[in-house]
C-alpha positions in Angstrom: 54.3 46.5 -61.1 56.2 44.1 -59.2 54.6 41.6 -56.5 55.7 42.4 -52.7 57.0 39.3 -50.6 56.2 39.9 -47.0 57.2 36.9 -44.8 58.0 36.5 -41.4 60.9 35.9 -38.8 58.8 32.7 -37.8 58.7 31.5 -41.8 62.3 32.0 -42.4 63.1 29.9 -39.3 60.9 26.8 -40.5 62.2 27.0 -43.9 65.6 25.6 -41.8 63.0 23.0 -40.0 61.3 21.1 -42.3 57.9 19.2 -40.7 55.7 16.4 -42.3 52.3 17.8 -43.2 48.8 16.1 -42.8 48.8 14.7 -46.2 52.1 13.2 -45.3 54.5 15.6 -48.0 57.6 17.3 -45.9 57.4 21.0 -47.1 58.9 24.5 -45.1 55.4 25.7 -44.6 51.7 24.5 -43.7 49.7 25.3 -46.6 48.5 28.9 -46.9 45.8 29.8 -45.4 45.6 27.2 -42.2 47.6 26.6 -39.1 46.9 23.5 -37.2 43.8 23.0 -39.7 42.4 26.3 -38.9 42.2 28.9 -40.8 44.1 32.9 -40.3 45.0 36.0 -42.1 47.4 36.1 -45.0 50.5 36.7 -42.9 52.4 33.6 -44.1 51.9 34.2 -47.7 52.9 35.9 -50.6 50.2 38.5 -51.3 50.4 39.9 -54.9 48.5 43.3 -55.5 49.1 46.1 -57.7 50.4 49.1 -55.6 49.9 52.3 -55.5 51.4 55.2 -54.0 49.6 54.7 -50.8 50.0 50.6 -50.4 54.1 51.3 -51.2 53.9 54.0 -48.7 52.2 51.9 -45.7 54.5 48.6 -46.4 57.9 51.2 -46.3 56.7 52.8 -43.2 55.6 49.7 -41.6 58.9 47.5 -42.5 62.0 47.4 -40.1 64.4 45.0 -40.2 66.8 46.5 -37.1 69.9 45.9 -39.7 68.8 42.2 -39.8 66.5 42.7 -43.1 63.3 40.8 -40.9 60.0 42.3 -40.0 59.1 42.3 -36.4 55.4 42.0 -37.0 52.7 41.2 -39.9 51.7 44.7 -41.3 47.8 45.3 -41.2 46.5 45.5 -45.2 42.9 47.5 -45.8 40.6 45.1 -47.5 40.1 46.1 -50.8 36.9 46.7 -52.6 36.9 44.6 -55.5 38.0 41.7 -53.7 35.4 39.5 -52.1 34.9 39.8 -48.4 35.9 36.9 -46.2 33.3 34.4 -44.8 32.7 34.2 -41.2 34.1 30.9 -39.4 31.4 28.7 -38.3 30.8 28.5 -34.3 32.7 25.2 -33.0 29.8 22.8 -31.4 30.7 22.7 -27.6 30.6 19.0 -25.9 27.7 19.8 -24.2 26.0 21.0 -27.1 23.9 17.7 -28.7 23.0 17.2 -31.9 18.9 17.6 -32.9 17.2 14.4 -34.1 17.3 14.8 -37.4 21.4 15.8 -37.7 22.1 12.6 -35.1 19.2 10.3 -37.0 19.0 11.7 -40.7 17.6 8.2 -41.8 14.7 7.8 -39.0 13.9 11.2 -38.8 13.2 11.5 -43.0 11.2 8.1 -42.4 9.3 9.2 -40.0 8.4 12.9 -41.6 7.7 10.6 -44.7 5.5 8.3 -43.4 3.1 11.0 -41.2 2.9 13.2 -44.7 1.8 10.0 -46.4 -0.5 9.1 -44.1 -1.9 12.6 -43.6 -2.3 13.0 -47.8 -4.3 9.7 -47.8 -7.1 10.6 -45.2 -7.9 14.0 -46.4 -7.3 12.8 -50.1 -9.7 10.1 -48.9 -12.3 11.9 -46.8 -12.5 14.9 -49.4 -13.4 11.9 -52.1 -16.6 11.0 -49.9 -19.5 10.0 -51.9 -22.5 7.3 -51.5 -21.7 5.3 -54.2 -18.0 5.1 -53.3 -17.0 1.2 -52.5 -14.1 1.4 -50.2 -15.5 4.1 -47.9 -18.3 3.1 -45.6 -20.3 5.7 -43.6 -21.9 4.0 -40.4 -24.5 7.0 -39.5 -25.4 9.3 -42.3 -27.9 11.4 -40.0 -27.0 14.6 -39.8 -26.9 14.8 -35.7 -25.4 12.0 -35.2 -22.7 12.0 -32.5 -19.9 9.3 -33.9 -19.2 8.5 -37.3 -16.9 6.2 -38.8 -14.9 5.9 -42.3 -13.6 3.1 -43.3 -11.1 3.6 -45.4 -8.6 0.8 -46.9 -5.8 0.2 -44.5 -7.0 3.3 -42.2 -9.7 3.3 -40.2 -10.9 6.7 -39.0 -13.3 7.6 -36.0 -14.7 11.0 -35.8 -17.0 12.3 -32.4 -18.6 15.0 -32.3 -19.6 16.8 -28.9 -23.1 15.5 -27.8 -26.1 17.9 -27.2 -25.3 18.3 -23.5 -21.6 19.1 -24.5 -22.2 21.9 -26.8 -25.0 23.5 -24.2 -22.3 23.2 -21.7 -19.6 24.9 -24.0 -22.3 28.0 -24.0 -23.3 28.1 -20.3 -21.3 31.2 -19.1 -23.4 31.3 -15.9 -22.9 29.9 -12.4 -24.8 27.0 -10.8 -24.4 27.1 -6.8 -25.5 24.3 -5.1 -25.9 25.0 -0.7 -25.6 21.7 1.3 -24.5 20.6 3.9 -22.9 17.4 5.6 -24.4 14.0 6.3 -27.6 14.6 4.2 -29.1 12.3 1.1 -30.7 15.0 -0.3 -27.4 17.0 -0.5 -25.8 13.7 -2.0 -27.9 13.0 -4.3 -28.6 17.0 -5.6 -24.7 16.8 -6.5 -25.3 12.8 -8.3 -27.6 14.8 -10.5 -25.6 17.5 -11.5 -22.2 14.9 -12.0 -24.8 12.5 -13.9 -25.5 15.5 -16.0 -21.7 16.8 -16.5 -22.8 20.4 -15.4 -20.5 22.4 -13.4 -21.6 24.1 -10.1 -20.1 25.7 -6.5 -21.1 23.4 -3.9 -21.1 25.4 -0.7 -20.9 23.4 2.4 -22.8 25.1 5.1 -21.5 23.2 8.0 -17.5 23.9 6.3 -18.3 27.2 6.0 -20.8 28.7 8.6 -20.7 32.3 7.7 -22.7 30.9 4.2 -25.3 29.6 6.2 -25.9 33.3 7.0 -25.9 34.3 3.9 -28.1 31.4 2.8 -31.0 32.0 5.8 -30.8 35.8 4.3 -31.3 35.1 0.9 -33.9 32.7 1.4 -35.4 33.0 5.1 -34.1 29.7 6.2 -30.8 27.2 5.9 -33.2 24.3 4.8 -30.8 22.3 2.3 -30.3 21.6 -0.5 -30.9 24.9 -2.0 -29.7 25.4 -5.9 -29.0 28.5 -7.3 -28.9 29.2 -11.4 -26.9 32.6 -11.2 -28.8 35.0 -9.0 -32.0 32.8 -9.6 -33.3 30.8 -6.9 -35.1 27.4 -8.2 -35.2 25.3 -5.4 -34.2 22.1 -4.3 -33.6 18.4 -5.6 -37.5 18.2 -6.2 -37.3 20.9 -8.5 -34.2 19.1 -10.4 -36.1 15.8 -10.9 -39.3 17.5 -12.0 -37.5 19.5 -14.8 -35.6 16.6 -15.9 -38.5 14.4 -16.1 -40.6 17.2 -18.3 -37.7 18.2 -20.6 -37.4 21.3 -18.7 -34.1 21.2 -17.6 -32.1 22.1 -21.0 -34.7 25.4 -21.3 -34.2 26.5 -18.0 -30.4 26.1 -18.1 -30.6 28.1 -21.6 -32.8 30.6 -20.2 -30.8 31.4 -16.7 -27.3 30.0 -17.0 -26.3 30.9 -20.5 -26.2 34.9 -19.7 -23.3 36.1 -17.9 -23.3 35.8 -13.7 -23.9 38.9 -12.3 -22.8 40.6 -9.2 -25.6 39.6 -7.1 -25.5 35.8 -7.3 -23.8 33.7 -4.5 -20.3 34.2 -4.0 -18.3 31.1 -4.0 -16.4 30.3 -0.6 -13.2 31.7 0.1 -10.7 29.2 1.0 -7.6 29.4 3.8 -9.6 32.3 5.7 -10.7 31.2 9.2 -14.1 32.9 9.7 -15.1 31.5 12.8 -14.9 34.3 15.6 -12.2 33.2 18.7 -13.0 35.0 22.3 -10.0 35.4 24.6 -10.5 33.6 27.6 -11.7 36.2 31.0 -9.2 35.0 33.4 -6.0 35.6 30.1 -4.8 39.1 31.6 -4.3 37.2 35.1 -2.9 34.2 33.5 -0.5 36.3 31.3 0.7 38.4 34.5 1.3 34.7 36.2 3.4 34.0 33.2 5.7 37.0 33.6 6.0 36.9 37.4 6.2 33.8 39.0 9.3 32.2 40.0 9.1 29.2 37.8 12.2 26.6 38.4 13.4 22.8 38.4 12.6 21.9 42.2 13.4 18.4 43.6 10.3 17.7 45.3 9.4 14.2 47.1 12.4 12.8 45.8 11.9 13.7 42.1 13.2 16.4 40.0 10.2 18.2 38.8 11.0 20.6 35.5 9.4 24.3 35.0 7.1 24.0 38.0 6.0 26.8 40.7 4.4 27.4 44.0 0.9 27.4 44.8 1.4 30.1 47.5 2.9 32.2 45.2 0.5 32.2 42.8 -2.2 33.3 44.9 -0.1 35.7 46.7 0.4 36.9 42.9 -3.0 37.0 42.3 -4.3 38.6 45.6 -1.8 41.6 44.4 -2.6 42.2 40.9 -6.6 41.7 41.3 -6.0 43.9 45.2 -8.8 41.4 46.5 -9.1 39.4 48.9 -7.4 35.6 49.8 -10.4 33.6 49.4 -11.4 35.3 45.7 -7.9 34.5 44.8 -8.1 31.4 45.7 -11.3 30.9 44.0 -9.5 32.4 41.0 -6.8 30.0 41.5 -9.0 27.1 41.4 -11.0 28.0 38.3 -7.4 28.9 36.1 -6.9 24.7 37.0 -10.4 23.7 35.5 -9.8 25.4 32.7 -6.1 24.0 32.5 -4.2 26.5 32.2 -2.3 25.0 35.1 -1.9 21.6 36.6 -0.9 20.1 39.9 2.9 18.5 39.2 1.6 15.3 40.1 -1.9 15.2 39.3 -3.5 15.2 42.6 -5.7 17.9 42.3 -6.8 20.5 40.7 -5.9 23.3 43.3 -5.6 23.4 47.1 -4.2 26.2 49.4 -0.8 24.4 50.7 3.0 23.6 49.8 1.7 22.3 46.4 3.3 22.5 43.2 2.0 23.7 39.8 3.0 24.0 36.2 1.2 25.8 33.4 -0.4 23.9 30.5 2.5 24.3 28.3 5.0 23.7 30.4 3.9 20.2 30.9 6.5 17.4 29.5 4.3 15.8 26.9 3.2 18.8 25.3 5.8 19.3 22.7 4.5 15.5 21.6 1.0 16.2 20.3 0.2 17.3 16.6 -3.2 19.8 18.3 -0.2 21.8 19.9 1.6 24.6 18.2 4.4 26.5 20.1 1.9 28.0 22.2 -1.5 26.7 24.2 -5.1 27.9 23.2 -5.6 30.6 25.6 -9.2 31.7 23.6 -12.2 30.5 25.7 -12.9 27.1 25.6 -16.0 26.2 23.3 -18.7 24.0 24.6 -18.0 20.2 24.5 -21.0 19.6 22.3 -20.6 22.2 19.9 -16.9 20.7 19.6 -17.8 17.4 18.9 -20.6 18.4 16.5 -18.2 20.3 14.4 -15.9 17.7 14.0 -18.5 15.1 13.3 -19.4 17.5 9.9 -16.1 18.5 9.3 -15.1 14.8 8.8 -18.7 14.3 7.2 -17.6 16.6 4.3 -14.2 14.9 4.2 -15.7 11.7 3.3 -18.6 12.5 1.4 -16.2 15.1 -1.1 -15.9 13.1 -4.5 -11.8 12.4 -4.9 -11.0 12.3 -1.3 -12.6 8.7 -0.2 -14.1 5.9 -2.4 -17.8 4.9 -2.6 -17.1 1.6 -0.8 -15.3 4.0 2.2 -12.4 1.5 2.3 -10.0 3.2 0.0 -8.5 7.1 0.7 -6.2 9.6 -0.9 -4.8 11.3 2.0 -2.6 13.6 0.2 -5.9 14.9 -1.7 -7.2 15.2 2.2 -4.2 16.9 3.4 -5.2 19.7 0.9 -8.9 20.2 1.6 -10.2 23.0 3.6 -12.1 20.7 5.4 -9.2 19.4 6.9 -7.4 22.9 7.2 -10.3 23.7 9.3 -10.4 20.2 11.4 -6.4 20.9 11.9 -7.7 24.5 13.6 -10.5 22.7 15.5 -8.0 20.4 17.1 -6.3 23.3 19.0 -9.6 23.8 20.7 -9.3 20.4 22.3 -6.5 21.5 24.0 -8.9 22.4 27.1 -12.4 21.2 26.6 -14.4 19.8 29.2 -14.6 16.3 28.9 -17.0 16.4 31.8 -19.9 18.1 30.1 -20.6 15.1 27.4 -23.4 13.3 27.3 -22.7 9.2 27.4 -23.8 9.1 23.6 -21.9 12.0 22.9 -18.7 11.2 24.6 -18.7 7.8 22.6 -19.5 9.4 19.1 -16.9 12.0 19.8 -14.0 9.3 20.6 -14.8 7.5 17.7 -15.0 10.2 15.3 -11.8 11.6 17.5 -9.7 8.1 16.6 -10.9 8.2 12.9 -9.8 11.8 12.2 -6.9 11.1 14.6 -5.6 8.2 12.1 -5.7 10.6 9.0 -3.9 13.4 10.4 -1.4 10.5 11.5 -0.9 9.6 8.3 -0.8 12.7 7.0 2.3 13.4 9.1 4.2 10.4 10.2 3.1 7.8 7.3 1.3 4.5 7.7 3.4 2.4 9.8 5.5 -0.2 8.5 6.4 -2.6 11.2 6.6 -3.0 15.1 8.4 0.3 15.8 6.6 2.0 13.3 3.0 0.8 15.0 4.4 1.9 18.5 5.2 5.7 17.0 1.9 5.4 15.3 -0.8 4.6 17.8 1.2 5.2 21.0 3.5 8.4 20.5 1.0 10.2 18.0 -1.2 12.6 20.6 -3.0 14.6 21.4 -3.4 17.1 24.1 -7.0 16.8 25.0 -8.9 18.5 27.9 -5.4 19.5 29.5 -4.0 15.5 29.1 -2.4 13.2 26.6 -4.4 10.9 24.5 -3.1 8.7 22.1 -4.7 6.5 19.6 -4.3 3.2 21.7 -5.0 5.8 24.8 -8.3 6.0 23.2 -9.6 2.9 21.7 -8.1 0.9 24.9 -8.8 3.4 27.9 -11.5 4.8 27.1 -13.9 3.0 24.4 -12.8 -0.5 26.0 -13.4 0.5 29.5 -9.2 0.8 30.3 -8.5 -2.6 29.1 -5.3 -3.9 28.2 -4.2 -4.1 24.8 -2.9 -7.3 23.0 0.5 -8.0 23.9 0.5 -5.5 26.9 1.1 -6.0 30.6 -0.4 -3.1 32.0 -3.5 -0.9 31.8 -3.6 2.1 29.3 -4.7 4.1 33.0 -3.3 3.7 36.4 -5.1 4.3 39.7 -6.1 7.7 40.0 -5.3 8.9 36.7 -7.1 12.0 35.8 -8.6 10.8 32.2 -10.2 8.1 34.0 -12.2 9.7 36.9 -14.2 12.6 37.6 -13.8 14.5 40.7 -17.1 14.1 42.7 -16.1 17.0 45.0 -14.7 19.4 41.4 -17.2 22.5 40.8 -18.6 20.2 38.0 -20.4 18.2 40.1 -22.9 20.7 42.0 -22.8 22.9 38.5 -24.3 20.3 37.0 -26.6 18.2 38.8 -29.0 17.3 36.6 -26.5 16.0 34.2 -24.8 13.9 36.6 -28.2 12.9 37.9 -29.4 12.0 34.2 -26.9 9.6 33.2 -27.5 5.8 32.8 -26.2 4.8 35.4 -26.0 1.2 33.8 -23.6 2.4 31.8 -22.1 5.0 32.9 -20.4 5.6 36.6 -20.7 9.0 38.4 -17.1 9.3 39.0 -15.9 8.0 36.1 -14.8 8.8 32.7 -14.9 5.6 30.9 -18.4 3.5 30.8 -18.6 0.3 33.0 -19.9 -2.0 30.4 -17.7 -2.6 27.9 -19.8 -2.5 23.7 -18.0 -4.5 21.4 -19.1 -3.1 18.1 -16.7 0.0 19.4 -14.2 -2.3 17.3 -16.1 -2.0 13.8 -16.4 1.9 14.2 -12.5 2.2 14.1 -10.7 2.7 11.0 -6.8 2.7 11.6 -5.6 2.7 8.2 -5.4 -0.4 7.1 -6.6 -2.9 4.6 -8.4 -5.1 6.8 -9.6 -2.5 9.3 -13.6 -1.7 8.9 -14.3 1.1 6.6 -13.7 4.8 7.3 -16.8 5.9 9.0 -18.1 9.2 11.2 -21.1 8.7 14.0 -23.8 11.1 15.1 -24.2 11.6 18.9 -28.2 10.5 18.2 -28.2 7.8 16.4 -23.9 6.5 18.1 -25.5 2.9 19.1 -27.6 2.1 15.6 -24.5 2.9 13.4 -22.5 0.6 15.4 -24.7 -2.0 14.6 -24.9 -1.1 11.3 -21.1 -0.8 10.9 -20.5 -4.7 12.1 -23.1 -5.9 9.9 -21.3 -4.4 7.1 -18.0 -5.6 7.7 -19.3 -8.9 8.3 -20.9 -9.3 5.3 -17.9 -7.9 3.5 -14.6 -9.6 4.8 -15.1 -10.5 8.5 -16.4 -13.9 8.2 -16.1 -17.3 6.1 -18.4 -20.3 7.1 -16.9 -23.8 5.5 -20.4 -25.8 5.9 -18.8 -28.8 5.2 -15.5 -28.8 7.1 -17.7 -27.3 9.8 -14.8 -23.9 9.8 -15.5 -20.5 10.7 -13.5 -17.7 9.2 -13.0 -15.1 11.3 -11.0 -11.9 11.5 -8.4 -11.2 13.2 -9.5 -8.6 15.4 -11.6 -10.9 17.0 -8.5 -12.9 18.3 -6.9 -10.0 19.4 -9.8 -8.7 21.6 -11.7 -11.6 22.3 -12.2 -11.0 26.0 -14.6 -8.5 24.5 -16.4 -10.9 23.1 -16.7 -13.9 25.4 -15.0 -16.1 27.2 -15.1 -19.2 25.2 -15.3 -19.9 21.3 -19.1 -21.0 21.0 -19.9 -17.3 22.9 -18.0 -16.0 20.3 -19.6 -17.5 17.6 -23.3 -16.5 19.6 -22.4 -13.3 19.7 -21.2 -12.9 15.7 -24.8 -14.3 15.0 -26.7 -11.4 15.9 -24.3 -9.3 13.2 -25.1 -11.6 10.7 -27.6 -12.3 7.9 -28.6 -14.3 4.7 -26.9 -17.4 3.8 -24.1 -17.0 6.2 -26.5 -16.6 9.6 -28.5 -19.5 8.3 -25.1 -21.7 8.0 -24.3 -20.3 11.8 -26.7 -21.0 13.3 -27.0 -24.5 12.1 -23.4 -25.1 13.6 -24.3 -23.8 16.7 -27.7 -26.0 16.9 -26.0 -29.3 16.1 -23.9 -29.2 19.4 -20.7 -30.6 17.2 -17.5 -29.0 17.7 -17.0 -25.8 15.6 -13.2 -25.3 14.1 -12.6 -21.4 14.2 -9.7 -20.1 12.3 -8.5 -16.8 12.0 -7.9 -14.4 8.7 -4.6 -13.0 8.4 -4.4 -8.9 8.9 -3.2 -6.9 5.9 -1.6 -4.1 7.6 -1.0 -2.0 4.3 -2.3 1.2 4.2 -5.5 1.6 3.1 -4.5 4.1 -0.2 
């Protein structure tokens, strides 16, 4: 049979058009098979077959030439069988696509394939070759419990450990161990030493975290007595019962004995975190207060001369009372009265807490500072206000826990992670305590109380700071950080330099300030003699030392300068992060200067007679005396050792005494 030429309009036109090709030859056509370099169907070239009846007849009826003796388009041609099929193209790589390692870095990748199979080959070659007499392998322990052993082989050396005793007994515990404590104890502490010393795992439940446990803990065992340990469902006792196993080689049989089964059902549960478990009461007067909300006329009024924001009558409000109670004038005024003790309102300019009269009043939240303090969240806490003491008890462990947890603070107290703080529970639960500051009654403390709660108060105050505006940087950044960080405490506006300077230094300016953290009259500086408070409570008011403390007054007369080495405001060179008891407030003091003296806070230069001393000193040296030898009299009594001995020899010889002082590091204290 003949061959068929089928060629197109397109090919008959470049046969008239001769183009260079990539190898540089001029020819009619690109060579067959490729356009551009890429490759496409036989339309371009001649296709020899042998026909048959049915090809002929598909190439006739396909052709039409229109008179011009051209095809108008490439006829489609069945693949035959005993042809071989065409390959598939190859995907193109996009640009984006990247080359693995070992297509970009052939060379590097076959070295280092090589090199690992080498090495590999030679240790097990080696290490399956192991015998005594063997010269260039050396076995260092050839007990068979040994823990390390080491092969030295030529131009390798290999290490092998093996998991220790304790290790593979703590592989099979499958049990629990819960350990109850709770905070501030050295039992406690040292119950969960032992257990880290040992590398077991256990649940340590923190009774004072999570009070509902101590519940469970007086039920399982008749008291909250702590610490109590717990191997599964097992009671075994306390710490006493730890060291007495350990010391008899007891401790690995009982662990085998009760901790390698399963836990069951009945052992302590571990704590459940995020879930607020503490039971809030609504406040009794809340219906009245929410009807005040809804009803009373509250406006901007210009009154004395000033534009007063969101504020309301005082008439009204007892008129608003009288109606919704339907009682009498002098209940609602009584009413009245007791809503502003509990501050849920407050006179517009402080100057009482509620008289019948043209007098002005605005509700708690309301008040212009309130959207400024970090306790305050959208709305006020309108539960009923817990008791002072219990308040200040509960932050005192809260923070105890905070500092004792292992992670959160070091073991010197001078170093803390306060984004592994800003995580705890403990400090979920402070943040919920907080809000229950918002109207506690100041009033009710205790003089030892009061000044344990302000200085845990300023401690815990400085982390949540931290936590949410950053350590400061410079001059602005120290304004923002201990004057604009508040909170809203007892129906007022503390801040951080509020507290240290107005109320632990007896309202006492600060370095570099003109004025007094409290004005005349200011309501966090005096009691009202006349307030329900006083005939309440007139054995408390009776009972105070009145040495210390004035009757009318919220802030104590005598100034104690070892206030200064309680506070811990983030820094490097402040004292060390600390938390007081309301019983022992005046002993821990002590003990907190004596430490920071012996640390960092003094220097004594014998020789070029030169006392080293920090800065804070400077700062607040009308705390401690008025001239630089009473200074120095009064850092004696914090002192001991080598450096009191040095001291006091300056002080005896009458010479003059060259005081210099330490420069502050005010970065943060991670």
């Amino acid at each position: 049979m003949n061959p068929v030429s089928i060629r197109s309009v397109q090919d008959e036109a470049d046969d008239g058009d001769p183009k260079t090709n990539s190898d540089g030859g001029k020819n009619g056509r690109v060579p067959d098979g490729q356009v551009g370099g890429k490759r496409y169907s036989n339309s371009n070239s001649e296709i020899h077959r042998t026909l048959d009846s049915d090809v002929a007849m598909e190439v006739s009826d396909q052709t039409n030439d229109n008179g011009s003796g051209n095809n108008q388009y490439i006829p489609a041609i069945r693949s035959q069988a005993h042809l071989p099929k065409p390959e598939k193209p190859k995907p193109r790589m996009e640009r984006s696509q990247s080359l693995s390692i070992s297509e970009s870095m052939p060379s590097i990748g076959k070295y280092i394939m090589d090199r690992s199979t080498s090495f590999s080959a030679a240790v097990m070659n080696s290490l399956s070759s192991l015998n005594e007499d063997s010269d260039d392998i050396e076995v260092t322990n050839d007990s068979l419990n040994f823990e390390v052993t080491e092969f030295k082989i030529p131009g390798v050396k290999v290490i092998v450990k093996l998991k220790s005793e304790e290790e593979r007994l703590q592989d099979q515990i499958r049990g629990r161990i819960t350990l109850f404590t709770k905070s501030n104890c050295e039992a406690c502490i040292a119950a969960r030493k032992f257990f880290k010393g040992k590398r077991l795992r256990f649940v340590e439940i923190n009774i004072d975290v999570f009070a509902k446990k101590a519940e469970e803990l007086i039920g399982r065992t008749g008291d909250a007595e702590v610490p109590k340990i717990f191997f599964n469902d097992c009671l075994i006792g306390g710490l006493e019962t730890l060291k007495s196993w350990n010391e008899s080689g007891e401790l690995e049989e009982k662990i085998r004995e009760l901790l390698i089964p399963k836990c069951p059902e009945e052992a302590p549960k571990p704590p459940e975190y995020g879930i607020n478990d503490e039971e809030d009461v609504e406040d009794e007067l809340l219906e009245v207060v929410n009807y005040l909300r809804r009803t009373l006329q509250i406006q901007d009024r210009l009154i004395m001369m000033k534009m007063v924001k969101s504020c309301f009558s005082g008439t009204d409000m007892v008129e608003a009372i009288i109606n919704h109670l339907d009682c009498g004038r002098r209940k609602g005024i009584a009413t009245a009265k007791m809503m502003a003790q509990k501050h849920f309102i407050h006179h517009v300019f402080g100057e009482n807490d509620f008289e019948k009269g043209n007098h002005y009043y605005r509700f708690l939240e309301h008040e212009p500072f309130i959207m400024g303090c970090f306790n305050f969240r959208t709305l006020t806490n309108d539960n009923e206000p817990k008791p002072a003491s219990f308040i200040a008890d509960r932050l005192s462990k809260l923070m105890f826990a905070i500092v004792e947890m292992e992670g959160y603070v070091s073991d010197n107290r001078l170093h803390v992670d306060y984004i592994a703080i800003s995580k705890s529970e403990e400090f979920r639960r402070y943040i919920k305590l907080a809000r229950d500051l918002q109207r506690i009654n100041l009033k009710l403390f205790t003089p030892n109380e009061r000044l344990a709660f302000f200085l845990n108060l300023y401690n815990a105050m400085v982390i949540h700071a931290v936590i949410s505006i950053g350590h400061p940087e410079g001059i602005l950044d120290n304004k923002a950080f201990f004057l604009d960080f508040q909170y809203v405490i007892g129906g007022y506006p503390y801040s951080l330099s509020i507290i240290e300077n107005g109320i632990l230094r007896n309202n006492r300016r600060s370095p570099y300030s003109l004025t007094k953290p409290f004005s005349k009259g200011d309501r966090r500086l005096h009691v009202n003699p006349n307030s329900t408070i006083s005939f309440l409570f007139p054995i408390f008011i009776q009972g105070m030392d009145r040495g210390d403390w004035s009757r009318d007054e919220m802030v104590p007369m005598r100034l104690n300068p070892l206030v200064h080495f309680g506070l811990c405001n983030g820094t490097r060179s402040s004292p060390k992060l600390r938390f007081f008891t309301a019983q022992n407030v005046q002993e821990e003091l002590r003990t907190a200067a004596m430490e920071y003296f012996q640390n960092e806070g003094i220097e004594i230069d014998w020789e070029l007679r030169t006392v080293y001393l920090t800065r804070i000193i400077k700062w607040f040296s009308v705390d401690f005396g008025e001239k630089d030898r009473d200074i120095l009299e009064w850092v004696l009594n914090y002192l001991d050792g080598r450096n009191a001995q040095l001291l006091k020899s300056l002080l005896e010889d009458g010479e003059i005494i060259i005081i210099i002082y330490q420069d502050y590091d005010w970065s943060g204290n991670l």
